[in-house]
C-alpha positions as CSV (number, residue, x, y, z in Angstrom):
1,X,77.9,-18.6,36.1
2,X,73.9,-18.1,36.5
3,X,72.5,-16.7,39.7
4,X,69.7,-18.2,40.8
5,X,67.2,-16.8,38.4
6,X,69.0,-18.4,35.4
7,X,70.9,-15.0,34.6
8,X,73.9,-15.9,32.5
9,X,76.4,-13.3,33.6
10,X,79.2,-13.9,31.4
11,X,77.1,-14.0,28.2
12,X,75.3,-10.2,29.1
13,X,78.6,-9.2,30.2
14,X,79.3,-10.2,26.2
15,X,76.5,-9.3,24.7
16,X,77.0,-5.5,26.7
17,X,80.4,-5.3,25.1
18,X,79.4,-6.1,21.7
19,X,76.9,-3.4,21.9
20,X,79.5,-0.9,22.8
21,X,82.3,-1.5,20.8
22,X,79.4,-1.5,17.6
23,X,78.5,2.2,17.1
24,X,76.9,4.3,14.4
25,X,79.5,5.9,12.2
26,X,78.5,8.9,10.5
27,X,77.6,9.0,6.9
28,X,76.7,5.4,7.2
29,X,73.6,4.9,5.0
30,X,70.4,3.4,6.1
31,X,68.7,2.7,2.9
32,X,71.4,1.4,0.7
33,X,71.6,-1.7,-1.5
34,X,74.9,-4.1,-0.5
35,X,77.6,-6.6,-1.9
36,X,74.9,-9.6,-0.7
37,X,72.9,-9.2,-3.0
38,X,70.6,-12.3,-1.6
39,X,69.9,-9.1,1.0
40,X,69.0,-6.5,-1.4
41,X,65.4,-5.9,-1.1
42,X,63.8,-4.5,-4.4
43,X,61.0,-1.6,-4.2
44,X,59.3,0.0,-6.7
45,X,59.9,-2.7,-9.4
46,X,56.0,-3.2,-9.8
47,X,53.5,-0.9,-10.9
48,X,51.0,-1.7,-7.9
49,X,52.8,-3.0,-4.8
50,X,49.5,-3.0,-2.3
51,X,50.1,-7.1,-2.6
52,X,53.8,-6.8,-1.1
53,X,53.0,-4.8,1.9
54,X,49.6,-6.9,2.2
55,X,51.6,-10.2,2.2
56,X,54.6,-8.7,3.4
57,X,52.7,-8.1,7.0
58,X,51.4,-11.3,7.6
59,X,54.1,-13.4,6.5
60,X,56.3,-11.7,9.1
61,X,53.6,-12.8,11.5
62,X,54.4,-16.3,10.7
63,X,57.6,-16.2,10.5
64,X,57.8,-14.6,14.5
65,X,55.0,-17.3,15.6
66,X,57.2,-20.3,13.9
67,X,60.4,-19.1,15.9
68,X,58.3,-19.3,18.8
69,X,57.0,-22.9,17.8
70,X,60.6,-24.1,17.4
71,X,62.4,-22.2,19.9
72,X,59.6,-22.2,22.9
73,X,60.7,-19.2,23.9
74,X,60.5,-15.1,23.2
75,X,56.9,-15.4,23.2
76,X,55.9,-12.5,25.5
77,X,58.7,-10.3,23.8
78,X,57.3,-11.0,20.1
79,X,53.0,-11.3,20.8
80,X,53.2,-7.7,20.4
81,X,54.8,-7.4,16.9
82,X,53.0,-10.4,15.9
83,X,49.4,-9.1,16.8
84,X,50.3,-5.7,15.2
85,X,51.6,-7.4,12.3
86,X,48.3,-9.4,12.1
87,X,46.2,-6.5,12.3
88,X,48.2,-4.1,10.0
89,X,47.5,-7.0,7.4
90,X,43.9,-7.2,8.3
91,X,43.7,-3.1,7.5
92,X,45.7,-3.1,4.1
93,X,43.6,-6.2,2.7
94,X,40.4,-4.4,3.6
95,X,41.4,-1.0,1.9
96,X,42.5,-2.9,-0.9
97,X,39.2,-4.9,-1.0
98,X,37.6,-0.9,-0.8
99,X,39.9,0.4,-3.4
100,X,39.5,-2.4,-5.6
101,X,35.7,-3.1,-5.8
102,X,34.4,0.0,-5.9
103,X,37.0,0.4,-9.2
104,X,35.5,-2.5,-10.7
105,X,31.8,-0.7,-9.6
106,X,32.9,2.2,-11.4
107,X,32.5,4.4,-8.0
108,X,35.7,5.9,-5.7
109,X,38.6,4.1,-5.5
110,X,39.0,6.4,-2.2
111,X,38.8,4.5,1.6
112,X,38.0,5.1,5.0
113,X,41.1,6.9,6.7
114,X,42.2,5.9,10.0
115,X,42.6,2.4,11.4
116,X,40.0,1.3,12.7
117,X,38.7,-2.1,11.1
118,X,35.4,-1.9,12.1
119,X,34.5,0.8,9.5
120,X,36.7,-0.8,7.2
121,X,34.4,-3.5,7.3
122,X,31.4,-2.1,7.1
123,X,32.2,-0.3,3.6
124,X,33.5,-4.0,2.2
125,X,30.1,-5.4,3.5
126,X,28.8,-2.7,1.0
127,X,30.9,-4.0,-1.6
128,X,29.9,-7.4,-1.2
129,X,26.6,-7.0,-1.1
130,X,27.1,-5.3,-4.9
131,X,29.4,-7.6,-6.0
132,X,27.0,-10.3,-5.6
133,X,24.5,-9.2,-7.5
134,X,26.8,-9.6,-10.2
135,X,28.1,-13.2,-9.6
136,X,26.9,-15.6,-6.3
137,X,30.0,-15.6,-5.0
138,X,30.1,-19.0,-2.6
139,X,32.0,-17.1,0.1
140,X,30.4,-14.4,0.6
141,X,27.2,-16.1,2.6
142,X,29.6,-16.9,5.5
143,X,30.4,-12.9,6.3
144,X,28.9,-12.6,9.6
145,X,31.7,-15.7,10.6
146,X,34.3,-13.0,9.5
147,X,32.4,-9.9,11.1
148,X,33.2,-11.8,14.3
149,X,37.0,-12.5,14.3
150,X,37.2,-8.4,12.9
151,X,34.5,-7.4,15.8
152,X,36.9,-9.4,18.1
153,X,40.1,-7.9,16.9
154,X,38.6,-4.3,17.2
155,X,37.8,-4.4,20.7
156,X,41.1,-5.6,21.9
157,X,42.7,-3.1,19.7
158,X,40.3,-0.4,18.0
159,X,42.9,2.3,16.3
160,X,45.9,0.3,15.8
161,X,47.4,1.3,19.3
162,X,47.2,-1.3,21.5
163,X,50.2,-3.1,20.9
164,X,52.4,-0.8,19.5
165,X,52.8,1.0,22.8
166,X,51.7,-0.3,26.7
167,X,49.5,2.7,27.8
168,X,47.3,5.6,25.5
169,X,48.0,9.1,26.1
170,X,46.5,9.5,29.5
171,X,48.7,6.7,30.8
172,X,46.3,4.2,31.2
173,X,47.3,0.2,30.2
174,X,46.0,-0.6,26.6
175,X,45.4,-4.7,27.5
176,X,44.6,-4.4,30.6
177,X,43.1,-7.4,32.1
178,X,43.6,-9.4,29.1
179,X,46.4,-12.1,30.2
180,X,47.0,-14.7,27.8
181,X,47.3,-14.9,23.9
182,X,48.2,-18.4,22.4
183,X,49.9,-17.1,19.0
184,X,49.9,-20.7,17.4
185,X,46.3,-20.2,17.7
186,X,45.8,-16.8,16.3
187,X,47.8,-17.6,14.0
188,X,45.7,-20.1,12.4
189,X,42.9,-18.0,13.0
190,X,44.7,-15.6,11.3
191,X,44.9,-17.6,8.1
192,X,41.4,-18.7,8.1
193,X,40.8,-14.8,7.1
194,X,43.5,-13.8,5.5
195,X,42.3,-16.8,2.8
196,X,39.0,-15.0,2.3
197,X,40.9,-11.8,1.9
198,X,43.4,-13.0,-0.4
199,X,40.6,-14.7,-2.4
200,X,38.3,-12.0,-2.5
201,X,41.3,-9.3,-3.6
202,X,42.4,-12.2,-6.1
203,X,38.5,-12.3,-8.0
204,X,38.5,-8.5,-7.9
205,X,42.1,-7.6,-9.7
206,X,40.9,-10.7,-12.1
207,X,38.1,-8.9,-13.3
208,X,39.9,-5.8,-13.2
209,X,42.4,-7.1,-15.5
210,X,45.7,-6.7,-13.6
């Protein structure tokens, strides 16, 4: 029976029961591998796994935006995983780029801390700008295109906060007065970069000889 804002009693009432009869045991592992071994996710089986949580970010951003596609639904639940997800991805591939390049330049394979992608940016612009003085690299005369998407990104959410919880410290609303994000769309916007990125990170470990 649904009420008349399409509440399906019967299936919460199920749902609550499940919950309640499934509770944590003690001694149960977190962390363990398993009999399904289709489920057993490996770690530490390469000597450099920056790649795996690079990738590993954003393709659980797609995979949340395509259950959106083909379900039409969950979307204001999941746009908050999926834009942190985006932008974690965005922050890994620029400290990579940063680690990475200056390596190949012989200088400190150190980054920026913190998260804020701005200065993240600003250090690869560096990097860039030496890099081509070694090879006229094609894509990097389009950078100011990318400066804009990461300029864009950083206001809406400058320290990695915004959509990880609803309000800062002093309470107030981290998007407020922004009302709409079209995920299929970032998405795609989404790709548009992380192509550069991937590209960029590619040439680098290339010369480096990974």
């Amino acid at each position: 029976m649904n009420d008349s804002f399409g509440i399906d009693f019967k299936k919460a009432q199920k749902e609550v029961e499940q919950k309640r009869n499934s509770r944590p045991e003690k001694g149960d592992s977190l962390f363990k591998p398993d009999k399904d071994s289709w489920n057993n996710a490996r770690l530490n089986f390469l000597w450099d796994h920056w790649g795996c949580y690079v990738d590993g970010y954003k393709r659980a951003g797609d995979i949340l935006v395509e259950h959106i596609n083909t379900t039409r639904s969950d979307q204001d639940d999941l746009v908050y995983p999926i834009v942190f997800l985006y932008r974690h991805h965005f922050e890994l591939s620029l400290k990579a780029i940063i680690r990475d390049g200056n390596r190949l330049l012989c200088e400190s394979a150190t980054f920026p801390t913190g998260h804020k992608l701005v200065n993240l940016w600003k250090e690869c612009r560096k990097i860039f700008k030496k890099l081509r003085e070694k090879e006229d690299f094609e894509e990097f005369k389009n950078l100011d295109a990318i400066e804009e998407y990461i300029e864009e990104f950083s206001k809406v959410d400058s320290s990695s906060e915004a959509f990880r919880y609803p309000e800062d410290k002093k309470g107030a609303a981290y998007l407020a007065g922004l009302t709409h994000i079209n995920v299929r769309h970032l998405s795609e916007i989404v790709g548009k970069i992380a192509a550069f990125f991937g590209y960029v990170n590619t040439t680098i470990s290339i010369w480096l000889g990974k």
